[in-house]
C-alpha positions as CSV (number, residue, x, y, z in Angstrom):
1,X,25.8,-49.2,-51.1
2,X,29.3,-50.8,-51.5
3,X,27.6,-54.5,-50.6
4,X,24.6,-56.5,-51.0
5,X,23.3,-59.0,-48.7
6,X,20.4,-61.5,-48.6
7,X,17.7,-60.2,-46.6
8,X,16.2,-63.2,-45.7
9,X,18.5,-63.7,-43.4
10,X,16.4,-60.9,-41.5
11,X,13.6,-62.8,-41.6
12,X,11.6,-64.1,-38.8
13,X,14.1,-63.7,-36.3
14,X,14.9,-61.3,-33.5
15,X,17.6,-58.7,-34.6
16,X,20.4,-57.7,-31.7
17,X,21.9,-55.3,-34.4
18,X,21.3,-53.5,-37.5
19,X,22.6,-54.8,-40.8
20,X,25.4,-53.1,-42.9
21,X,23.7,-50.8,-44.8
22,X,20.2,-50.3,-44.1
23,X,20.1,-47.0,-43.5
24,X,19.7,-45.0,-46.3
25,X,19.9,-41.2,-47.3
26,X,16.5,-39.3,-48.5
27,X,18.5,-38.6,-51.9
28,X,17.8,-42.3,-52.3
29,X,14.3,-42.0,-53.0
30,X,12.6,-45.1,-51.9
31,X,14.7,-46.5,-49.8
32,X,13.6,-48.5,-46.4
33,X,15.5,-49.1,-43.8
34,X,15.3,-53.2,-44.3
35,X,15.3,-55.2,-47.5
36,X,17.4,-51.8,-49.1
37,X,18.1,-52.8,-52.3
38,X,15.2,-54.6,-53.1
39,X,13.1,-51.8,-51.2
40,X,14.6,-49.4,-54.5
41,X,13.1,-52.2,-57.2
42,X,9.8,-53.3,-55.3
43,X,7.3,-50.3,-54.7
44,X,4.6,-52.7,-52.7
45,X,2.1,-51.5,-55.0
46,X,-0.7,-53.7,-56.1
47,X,-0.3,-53.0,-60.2
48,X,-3.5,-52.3,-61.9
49,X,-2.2,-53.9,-65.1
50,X,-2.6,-57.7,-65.1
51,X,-5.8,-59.3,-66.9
52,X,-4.8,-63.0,-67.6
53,X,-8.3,-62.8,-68.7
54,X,-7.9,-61.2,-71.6
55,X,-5.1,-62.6,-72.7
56,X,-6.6,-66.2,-72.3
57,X,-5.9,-69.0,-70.5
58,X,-2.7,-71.5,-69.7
59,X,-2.5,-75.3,-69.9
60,X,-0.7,-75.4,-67.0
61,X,-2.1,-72.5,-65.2
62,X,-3.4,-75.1,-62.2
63,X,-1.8,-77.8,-60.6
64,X,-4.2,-80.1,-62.1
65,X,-2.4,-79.4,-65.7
66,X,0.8,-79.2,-64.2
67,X,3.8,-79.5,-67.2
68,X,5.9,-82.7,-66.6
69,X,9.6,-82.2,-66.0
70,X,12.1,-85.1,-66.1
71,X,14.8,-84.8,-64.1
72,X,18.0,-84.7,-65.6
73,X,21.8,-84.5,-64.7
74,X,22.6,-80.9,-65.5
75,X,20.1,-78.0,-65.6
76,X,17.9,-78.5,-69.5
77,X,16.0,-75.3,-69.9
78,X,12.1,-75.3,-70.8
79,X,10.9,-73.0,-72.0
80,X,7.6,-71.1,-70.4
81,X,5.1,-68.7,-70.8
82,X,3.1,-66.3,-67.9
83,X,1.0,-64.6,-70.5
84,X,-2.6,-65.5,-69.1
85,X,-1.4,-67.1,-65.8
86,X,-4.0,-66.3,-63.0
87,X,-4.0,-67.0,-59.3
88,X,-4.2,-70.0,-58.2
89,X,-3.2,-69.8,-54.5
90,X,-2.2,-66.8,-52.9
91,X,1.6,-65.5,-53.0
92,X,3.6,-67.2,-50.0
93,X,6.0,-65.3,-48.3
94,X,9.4,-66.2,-50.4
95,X,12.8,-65.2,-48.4
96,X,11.0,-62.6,-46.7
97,X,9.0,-61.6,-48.9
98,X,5.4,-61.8,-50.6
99,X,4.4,-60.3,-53.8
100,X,0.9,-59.1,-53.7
101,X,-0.4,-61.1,-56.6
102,X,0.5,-64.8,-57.5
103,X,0.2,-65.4,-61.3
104,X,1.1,-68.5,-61.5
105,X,1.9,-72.0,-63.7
106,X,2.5,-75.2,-62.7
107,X,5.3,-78.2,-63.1
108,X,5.7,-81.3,-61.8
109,X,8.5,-84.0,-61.2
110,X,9.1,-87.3,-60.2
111,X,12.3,-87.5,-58.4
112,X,15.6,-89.3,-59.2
113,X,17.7,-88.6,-56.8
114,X,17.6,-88.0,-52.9
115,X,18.4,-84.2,-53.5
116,X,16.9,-82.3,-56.2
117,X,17.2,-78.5,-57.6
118,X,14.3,-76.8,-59.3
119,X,15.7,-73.6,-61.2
120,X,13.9,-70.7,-62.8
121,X,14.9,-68.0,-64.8
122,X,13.3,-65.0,-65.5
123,X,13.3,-63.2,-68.5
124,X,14.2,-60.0,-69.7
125,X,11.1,-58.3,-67.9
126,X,10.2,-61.3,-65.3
127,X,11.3,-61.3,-61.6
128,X,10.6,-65.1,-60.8
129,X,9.9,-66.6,-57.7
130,X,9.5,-70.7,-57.2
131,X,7.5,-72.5,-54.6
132,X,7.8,-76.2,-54.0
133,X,4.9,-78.5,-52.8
134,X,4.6,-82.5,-52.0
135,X,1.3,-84.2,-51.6
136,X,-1.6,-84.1,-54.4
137,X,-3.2,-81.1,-56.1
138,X,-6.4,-81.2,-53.7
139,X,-4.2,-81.6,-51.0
140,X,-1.0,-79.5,-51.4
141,X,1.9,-79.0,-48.5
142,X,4.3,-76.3,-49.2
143,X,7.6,-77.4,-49.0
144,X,9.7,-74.0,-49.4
145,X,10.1,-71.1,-51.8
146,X,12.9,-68.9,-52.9
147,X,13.0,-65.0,-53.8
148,X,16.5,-63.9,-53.9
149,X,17.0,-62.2,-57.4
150,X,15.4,-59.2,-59.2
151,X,14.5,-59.1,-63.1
152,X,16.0,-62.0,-65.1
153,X,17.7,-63.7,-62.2
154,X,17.8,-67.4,-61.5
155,X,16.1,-68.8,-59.1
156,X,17.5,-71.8,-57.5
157,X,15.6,-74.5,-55.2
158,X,17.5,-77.4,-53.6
159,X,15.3,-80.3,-51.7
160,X,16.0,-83.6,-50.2
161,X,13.4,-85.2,-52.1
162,X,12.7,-89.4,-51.8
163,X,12.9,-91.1,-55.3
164,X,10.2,-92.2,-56.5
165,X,7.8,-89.7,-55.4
166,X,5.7,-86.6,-57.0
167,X,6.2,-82.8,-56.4
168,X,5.0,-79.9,-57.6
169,X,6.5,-76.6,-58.0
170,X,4.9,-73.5,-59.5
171,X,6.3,-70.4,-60.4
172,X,5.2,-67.0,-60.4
173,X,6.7,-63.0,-60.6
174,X,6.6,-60.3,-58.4
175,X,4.0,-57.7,-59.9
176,X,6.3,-54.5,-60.6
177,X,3.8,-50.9,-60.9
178,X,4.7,-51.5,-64.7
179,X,3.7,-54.3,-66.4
180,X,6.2,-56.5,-68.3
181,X,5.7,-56.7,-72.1
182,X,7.9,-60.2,-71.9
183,X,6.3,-62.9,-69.9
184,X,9.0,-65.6,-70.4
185,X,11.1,-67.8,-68.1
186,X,13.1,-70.9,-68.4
187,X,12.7,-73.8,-65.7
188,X,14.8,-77.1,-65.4
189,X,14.6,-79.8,-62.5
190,X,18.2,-81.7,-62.2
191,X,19.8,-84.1,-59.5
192,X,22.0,-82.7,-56.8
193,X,25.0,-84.6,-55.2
194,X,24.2,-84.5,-51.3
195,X,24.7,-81.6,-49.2
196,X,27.7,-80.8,-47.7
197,X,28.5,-82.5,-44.0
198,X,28.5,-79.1,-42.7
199,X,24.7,-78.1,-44.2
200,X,23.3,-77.8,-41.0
201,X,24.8,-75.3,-37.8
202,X,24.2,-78.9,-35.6
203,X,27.1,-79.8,-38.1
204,X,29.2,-77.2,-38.2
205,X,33.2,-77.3,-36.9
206,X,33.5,-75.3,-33.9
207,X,37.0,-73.7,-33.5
208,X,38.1,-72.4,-30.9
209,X,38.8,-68.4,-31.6
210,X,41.6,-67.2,-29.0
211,X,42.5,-63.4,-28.3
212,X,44.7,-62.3,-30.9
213,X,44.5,-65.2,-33.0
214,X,42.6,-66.3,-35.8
215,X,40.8,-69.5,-37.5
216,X,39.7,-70.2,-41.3
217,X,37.9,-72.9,-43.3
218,X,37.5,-74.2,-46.6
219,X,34.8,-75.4,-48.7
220,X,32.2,-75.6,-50.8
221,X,28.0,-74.9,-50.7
222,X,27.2,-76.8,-53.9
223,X,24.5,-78.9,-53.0
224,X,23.4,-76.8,-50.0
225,X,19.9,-76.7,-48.9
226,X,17.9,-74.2,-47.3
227,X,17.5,-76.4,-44.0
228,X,17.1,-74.2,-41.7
229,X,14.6,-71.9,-43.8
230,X,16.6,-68.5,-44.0
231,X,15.2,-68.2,-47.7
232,X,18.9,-69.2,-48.9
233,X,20.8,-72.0,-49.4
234,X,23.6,-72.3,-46.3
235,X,26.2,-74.3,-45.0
236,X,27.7,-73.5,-41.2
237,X,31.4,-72.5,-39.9
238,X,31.5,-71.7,-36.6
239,X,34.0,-70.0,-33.6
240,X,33.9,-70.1,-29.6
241,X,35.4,-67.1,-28.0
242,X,35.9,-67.4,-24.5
243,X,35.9,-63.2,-23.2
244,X,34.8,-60.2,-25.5
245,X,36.3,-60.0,-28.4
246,X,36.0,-57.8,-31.6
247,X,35.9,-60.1,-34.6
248,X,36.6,-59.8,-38.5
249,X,34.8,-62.7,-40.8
250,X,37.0,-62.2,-44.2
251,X,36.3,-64.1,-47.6
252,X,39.2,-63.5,-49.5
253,X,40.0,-66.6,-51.7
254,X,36.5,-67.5,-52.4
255,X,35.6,-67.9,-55.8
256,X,35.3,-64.7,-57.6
257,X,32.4,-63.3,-58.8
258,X,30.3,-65.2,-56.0
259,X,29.5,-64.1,-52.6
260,X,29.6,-66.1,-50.2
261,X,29.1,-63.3,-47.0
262,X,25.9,-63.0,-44.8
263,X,25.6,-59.4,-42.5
264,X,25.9,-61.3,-39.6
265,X,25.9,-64.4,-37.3
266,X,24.1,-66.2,-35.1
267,X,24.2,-66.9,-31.4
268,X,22.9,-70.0,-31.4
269,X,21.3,-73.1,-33.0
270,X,19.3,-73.5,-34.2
271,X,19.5,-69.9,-36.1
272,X,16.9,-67.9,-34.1
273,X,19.4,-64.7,-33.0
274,X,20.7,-63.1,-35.4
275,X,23.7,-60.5,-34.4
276,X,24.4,-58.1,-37.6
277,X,27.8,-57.5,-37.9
278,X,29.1,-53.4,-37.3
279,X,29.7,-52.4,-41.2
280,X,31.8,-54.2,-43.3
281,X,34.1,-53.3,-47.1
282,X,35.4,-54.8,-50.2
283,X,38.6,-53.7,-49.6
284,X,40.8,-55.4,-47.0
285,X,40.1,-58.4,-49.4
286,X,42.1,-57.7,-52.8
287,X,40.1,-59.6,-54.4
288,X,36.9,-57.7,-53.2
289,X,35.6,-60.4,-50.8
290,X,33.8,-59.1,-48.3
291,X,34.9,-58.1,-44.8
292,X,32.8,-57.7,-41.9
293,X,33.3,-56.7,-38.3
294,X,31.4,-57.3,-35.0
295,X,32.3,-54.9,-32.3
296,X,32.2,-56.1,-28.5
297,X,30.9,-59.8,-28.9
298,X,30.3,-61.3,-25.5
299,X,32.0,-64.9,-24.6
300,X,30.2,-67.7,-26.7
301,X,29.6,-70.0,-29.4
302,X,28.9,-68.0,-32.9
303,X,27.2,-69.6,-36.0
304,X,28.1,-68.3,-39.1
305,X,26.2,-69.0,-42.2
306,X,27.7,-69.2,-45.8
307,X,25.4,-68.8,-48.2
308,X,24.3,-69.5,-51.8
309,X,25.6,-71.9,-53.9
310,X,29.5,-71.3,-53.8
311,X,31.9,-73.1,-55.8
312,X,34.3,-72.5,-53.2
313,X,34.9,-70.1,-49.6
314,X,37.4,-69.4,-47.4
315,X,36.6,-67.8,-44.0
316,X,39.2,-66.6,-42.0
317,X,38.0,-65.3,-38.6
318,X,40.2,-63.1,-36.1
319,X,39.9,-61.8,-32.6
320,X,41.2,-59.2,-30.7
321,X,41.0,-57.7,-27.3
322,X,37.4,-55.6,-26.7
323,X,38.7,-51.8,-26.2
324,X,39.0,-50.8,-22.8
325,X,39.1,-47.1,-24.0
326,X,36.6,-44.5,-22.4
327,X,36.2,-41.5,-24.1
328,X,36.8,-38.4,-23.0
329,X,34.2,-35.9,-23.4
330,X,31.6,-39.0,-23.3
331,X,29.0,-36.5,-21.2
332,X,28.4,-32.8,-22.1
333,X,30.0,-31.5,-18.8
334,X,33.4,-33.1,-20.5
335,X,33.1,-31.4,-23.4
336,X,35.9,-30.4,-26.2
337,X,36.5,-27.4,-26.6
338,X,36.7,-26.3,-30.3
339,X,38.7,-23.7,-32.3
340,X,36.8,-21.2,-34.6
341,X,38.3,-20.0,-37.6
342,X,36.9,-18.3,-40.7
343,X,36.9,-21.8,-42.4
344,X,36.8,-25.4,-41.3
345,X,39.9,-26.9,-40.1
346,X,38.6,-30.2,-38.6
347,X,39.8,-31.7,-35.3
348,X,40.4,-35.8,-35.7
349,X,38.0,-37.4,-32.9
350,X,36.7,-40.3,-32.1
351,X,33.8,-41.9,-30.4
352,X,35.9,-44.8,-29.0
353,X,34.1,-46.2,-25.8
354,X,31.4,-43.8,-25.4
355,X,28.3,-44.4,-24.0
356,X,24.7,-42.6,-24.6
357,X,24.3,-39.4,-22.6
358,X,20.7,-39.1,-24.3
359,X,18.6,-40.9,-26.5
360,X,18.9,-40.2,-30.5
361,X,16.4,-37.3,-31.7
362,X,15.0,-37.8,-34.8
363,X,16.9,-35.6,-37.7
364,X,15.8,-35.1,-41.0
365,X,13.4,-38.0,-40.6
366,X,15.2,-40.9,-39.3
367,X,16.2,-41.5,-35.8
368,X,19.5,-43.7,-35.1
369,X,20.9,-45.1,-31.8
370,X,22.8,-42.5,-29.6
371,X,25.0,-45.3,-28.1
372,X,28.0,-43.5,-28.6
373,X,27.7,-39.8,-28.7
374,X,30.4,-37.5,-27.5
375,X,30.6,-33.8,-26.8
376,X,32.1,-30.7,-28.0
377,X,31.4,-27.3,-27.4
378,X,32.2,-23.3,-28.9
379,X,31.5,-20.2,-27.9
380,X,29.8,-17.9,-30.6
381,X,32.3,-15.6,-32.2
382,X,29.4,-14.5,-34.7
383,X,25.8,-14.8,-34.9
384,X,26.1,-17.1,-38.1
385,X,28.0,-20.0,-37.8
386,X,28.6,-23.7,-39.1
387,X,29.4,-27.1,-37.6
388,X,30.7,-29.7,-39.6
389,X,31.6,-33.7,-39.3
390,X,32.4,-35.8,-41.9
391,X,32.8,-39.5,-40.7
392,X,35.2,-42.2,-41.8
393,X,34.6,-44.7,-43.9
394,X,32.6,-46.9,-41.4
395,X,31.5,-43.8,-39.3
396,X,27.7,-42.6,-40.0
397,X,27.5,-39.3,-38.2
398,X,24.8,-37.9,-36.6
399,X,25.0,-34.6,-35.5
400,X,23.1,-32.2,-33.2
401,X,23.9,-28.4,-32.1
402,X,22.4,-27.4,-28.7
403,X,22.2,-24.0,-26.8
404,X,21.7,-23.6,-22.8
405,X,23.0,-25.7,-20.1
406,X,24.1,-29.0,-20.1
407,X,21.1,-31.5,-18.8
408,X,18.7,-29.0,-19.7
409,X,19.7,-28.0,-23.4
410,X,17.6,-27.2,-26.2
411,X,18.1,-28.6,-29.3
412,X,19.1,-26.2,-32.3
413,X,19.8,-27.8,-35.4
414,X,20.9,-31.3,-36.4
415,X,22.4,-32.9,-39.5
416,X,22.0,-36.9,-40.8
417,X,21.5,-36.6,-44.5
418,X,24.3,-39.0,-45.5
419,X,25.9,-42.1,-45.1
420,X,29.1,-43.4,-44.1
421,X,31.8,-41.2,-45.1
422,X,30.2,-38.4,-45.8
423,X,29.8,-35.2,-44.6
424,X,26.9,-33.6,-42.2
425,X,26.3,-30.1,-42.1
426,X,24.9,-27.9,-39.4
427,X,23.9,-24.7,-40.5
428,X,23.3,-22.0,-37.8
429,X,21.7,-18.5,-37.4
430,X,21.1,-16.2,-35.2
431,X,23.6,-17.6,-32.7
432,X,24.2,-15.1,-29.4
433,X,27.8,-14.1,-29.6
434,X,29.9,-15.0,-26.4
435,X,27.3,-18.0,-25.5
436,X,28.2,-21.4,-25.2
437,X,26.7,-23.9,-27.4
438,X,27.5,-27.9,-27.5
439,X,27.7,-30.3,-30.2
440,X,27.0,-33.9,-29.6
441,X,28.1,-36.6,-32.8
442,X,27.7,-40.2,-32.8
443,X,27.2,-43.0,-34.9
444,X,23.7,-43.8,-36.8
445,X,23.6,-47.7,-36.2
446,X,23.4,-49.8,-33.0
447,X,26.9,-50.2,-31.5
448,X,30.0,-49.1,-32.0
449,X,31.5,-48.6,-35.9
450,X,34.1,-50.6,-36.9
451,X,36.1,-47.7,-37.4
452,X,34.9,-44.5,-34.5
453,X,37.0,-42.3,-36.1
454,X,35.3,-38.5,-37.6
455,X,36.7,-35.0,-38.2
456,X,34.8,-32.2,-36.9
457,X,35.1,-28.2,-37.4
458,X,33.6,-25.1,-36.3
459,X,33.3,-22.4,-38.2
460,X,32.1,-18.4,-38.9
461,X,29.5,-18.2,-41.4
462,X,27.2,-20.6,-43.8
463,X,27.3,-21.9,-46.7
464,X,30.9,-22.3,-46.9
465,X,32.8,-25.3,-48.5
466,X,33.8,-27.8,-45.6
467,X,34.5,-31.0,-46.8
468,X,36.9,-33.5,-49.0
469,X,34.5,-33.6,-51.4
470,X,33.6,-30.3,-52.1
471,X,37.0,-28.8,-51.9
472,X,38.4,-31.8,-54.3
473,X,36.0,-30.1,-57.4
474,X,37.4,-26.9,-56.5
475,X,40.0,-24.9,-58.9
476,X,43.1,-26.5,-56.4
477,X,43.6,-29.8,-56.3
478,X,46.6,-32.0,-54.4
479,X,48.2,-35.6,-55.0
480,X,48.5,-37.6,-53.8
481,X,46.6,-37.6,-50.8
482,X,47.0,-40.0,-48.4
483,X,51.1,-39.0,-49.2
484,X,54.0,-38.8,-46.5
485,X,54.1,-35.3,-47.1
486,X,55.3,-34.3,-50.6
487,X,52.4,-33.1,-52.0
488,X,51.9,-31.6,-55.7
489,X,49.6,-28.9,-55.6
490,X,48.1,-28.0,-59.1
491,X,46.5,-24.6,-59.9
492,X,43.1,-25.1,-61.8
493,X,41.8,-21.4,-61.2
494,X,43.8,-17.9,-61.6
495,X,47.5,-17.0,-61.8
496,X,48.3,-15.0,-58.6
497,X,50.9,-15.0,-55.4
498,X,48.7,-18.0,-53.2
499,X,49.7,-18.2,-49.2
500,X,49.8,-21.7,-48.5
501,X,49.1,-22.8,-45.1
502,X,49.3,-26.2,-43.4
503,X,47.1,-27.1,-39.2
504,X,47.4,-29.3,-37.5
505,X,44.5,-30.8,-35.9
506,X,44.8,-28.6,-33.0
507,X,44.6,-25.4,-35.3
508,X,48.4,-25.0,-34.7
509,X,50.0,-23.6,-38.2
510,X,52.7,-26.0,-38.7
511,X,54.1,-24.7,-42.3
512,X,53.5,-21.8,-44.2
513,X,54.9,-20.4,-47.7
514,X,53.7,-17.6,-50.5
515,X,54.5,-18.6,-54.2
516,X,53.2,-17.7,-57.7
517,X,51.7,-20.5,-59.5
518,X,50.4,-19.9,-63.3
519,X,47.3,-20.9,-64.4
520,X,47.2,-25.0,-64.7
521,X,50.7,-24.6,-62.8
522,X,52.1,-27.0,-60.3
523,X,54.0,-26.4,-56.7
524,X,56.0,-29.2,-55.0
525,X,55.4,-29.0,-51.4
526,X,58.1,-30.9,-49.7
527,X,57.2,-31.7,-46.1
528,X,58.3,-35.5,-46.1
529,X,59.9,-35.6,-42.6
530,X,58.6,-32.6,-41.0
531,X,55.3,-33.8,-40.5
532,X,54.3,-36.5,-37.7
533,X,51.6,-39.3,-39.2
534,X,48.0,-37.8,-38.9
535,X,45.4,-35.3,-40.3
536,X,46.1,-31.6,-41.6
537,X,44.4,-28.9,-42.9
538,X,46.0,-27.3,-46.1
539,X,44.6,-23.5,-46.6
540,X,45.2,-22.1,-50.1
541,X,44.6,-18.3,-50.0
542,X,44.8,-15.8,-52.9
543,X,42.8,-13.0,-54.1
544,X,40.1,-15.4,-56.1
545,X,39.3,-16.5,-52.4
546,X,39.9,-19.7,-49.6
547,X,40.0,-22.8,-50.3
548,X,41.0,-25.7,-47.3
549,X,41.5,-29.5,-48.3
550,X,42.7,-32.5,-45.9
551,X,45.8,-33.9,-45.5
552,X,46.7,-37.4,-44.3
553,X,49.8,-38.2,-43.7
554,X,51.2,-41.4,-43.3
């Protein structure tokens, strides 16, 4: 995953769409489809290992021999101990989440200041988690708790507190399958300036987001407080759009090495809808800020949350014009016809403006949202036969092979064993030559990507290379690629007269050439000019076999 998110924003709240993301492939073993990074760390089994018992007891293991902390100006570190912490309350559920033991100590403060920040770090074995009460020990009210690191994070938790009165916060860590051999943390209570005007969404400056034009803001979260309860300390922008609109939410500018992006935005306030945004990348940012895009976001008022405690962020936000595109083989009876060849030269497509035809089957154990499949068909020219897609970079494909009639097919094979990017294989046997079969592709995730573009390919036989990937380990290899069409093709395999061959997306040779490249030779294919701006197929042939790599041309 390129990104990671708080998933407390998830929490407690009805999702319109799924989050950047949280899919994941079965080679990630462990993965869930929600909470996906943490989901690799956090097994949800109840460990076997702890016996505070034995290890004796804590001064401060209840609230009634809570430490003392003084407030101070700046975070001062004390040092702490959970070697022979037991359970004093049960674990609370901590920015969407809740550990299934609660070995805990206990602190206590009387505050300075109108806004105070409890911290905890963990050491090198401790995932900490901190929970904030007011009222006395027999008679405790929880005031909020924070869970938004792993092992030796920092744990940071921000109050409006009244001066003058008593809190207490206790501390525990989430109970890994293996026990940690170093119980230590460090936990200081200091004074926070107040929050920022724009802490709560009621606060937030509503622009006005017209079609093709854009909005930004400035500022800061330092001082931030978890208000609203999304398990992370926020502060609010917010944009009106007056028709559909797709929208990009950049943070380029913001300080580096903080993040201030959340996977989505609200629809109202306060935050109770949350609308994840349609994929996202570090990329258009050059400083590897995050990007997100929404896809078709109806007329309204959206809230968008900037989270932890950021030094400084700038949003810019654009619109543009919802695509009006409908796509032409959206049903089976429209279907594409594809070109067979003895290898895969793939077709560019796109699932612009389609619509679901049927609901999403499940395929190799997960089952997406068929929202947006489109159609393709081939007639067997063999009985053994594959069908490729690779997707772009915001494109997870789903693919599905299916034989008979249209409305009444039967399904045949089906690939989703990647993410975005990647490439899904369908392998088939047994196929009845000169029958029609259809292919259906569309993206994993609830609407449109922010990018619909894939490359598909049909082709005789299995187990043959088909993608980027493979082809870019194989003895060929070409730079630079994106080009404008001079190429430098470099011979990693046998000396040997090599056809080279160049399709166009429709399978129409648009270049051809025979030369004799040594071993660890180079060839300078000049085709700067003669090519339009789009996607190729380049074949290599010789007698140590095929070999086909894409071409982009810009």
């Amino acid at each position: 995953m390129d990104h990671l998110y708080t998933t407390a924003l998830l929490a407690g709240i009805a999702i319109s769409n799924l989050a950047y993301g949280q899919k994941a492939a079965p080679t990630h073993a462990g993965l869930e489809r929600a909470h996906v990074q943490r989901s690799v760390e956090r097994t949800g089994e109840r460990p076997t290992w702890i016996d505070a018992a034995a290890r004796g007891g804590l001064a401060n293991d209840d609230c009634a021999g809570a430490i003392t902390i003084t407030p101070a100006t700046t975070c001062t570190p004390t040092s702490g101990s959970f070697d022979g912490a037991t359970e004093s309350q049960p674990a609370s559920d901590c920015s969407g989440f809740t550990a299934t033991t609660a070995s805990d100590v206990w602190f206590t403060f009387v505050a300075t200041s109108e806004n105070t920040t409890i911290e905890v770090t963990g050491g090198p074995d401790i995932d900490p988690i901190v929970e904030l009460f007011e009222g006395t020990c027999a008679d405790l009210a929880s005031l909020g708790c924070v869970d938004e690191t792993l092992v030796a994070g920092t744990e940071a938790l921000s109050y409006a507190t009244s001066i003058g009165q008593t809190y207490y916060y206790r501390t525990y860590f989430w109970p890994y399958s293996t026990p940690p051999t170093d119980f230590s943390f460090t936990t200081c209570v200091y004074d926070t300036p107040p929050p920022p005007a724009n802490d709560e969404c009621t606060a937030a400056n509503v622009q006005t987001l017209a079609i093709g034009g854009s909005v930004s803001a400035t500022g800061t979260s330092i001082g931030a407080l978890d208000t609203e309860g999304l398990g992370a300390l926020t502060v609010w922008e917010a944009f009106t759009i007056s028709e559909c609109a797709d929208v990009t939410i950049a943070y380029c500018g913001s300080t580096a090495g903080e993040n201030p992006a959340a996977n989505g935005v609200f629809s109202d306030c306060p935050p109770t809808v949350f609308v994840g945004d349609n994929g996202g990348d570090v990329t258009s940012c050059a400083d590897g800020q995050f990007t997100g895009c929404f896809r078709n976001l109806p007329a309204g008022t959206y809230y968008v949350p900037v989270i932890g405690g950021v030094t400084s962020y700038t949003v810019s936000i654009a619109a543009s014009a919802c695509s009006t595109v409908q796509a032409p083989n959206d049903d089976c009876a429209a279907a594409t016809a594809l070109t067979i060849y003895d290898f895969c030269n793939p077709m560019l497509s796109s699932s612009e403006g389609a619509t679901e035809s049927i609901p999403a089957l499940e395929c190799n154990g997960f089952t997406g949202t068929a929202d947006d499949d489109v159609w393709f068909s081939f007639v067997a020219s063999v009985a053994d036969m594959t069908v490729a897609v690779t997707g772009s970079d915001q494109f997870d494909a789903v693919v599905e092979v299916l034989s008979g009639a249209c409305g009444s097919g039967t399904s045949i094979g089906c690939a989703d064993a990647t993410l975005e990017g990647d490439d899904e294989v369908v392998e088939l046997t047994g196929l009845t030559v000169g029958e029609t079969y259809y292919a259906r592709v569309y993206h994993y995730y609830t609407g449109p990507a922010c990018s619909n573009d894939f490359w598909i390919c049909v082709s005789e036989g299995v187990g043959i290379n088909i993608g980027m990937e493979e082809n870019a380990a194989a003895a060929w290899t070409i730079f630079p690629n994106p080009s404008n069409g001079d190429l430098v093709i470099t011979n990693g395999g046998a000396a040997g007269l090599t056809d080279l061959s160049v399709f166009d997306v429709n399978g129409r040779m648009v270049h051809t050439e025979r030369v004799n490249i040594a071993q660890g030779g180079q060839h300078y294919l000049s085709l700067s000019g003669e090519l339009a701006a789009g996607s190729y197929s380049l074949r290599i042939a010789n007698a140590n076999g095929t070999q086909v790599q894409r071409l982009m041309v810009r």
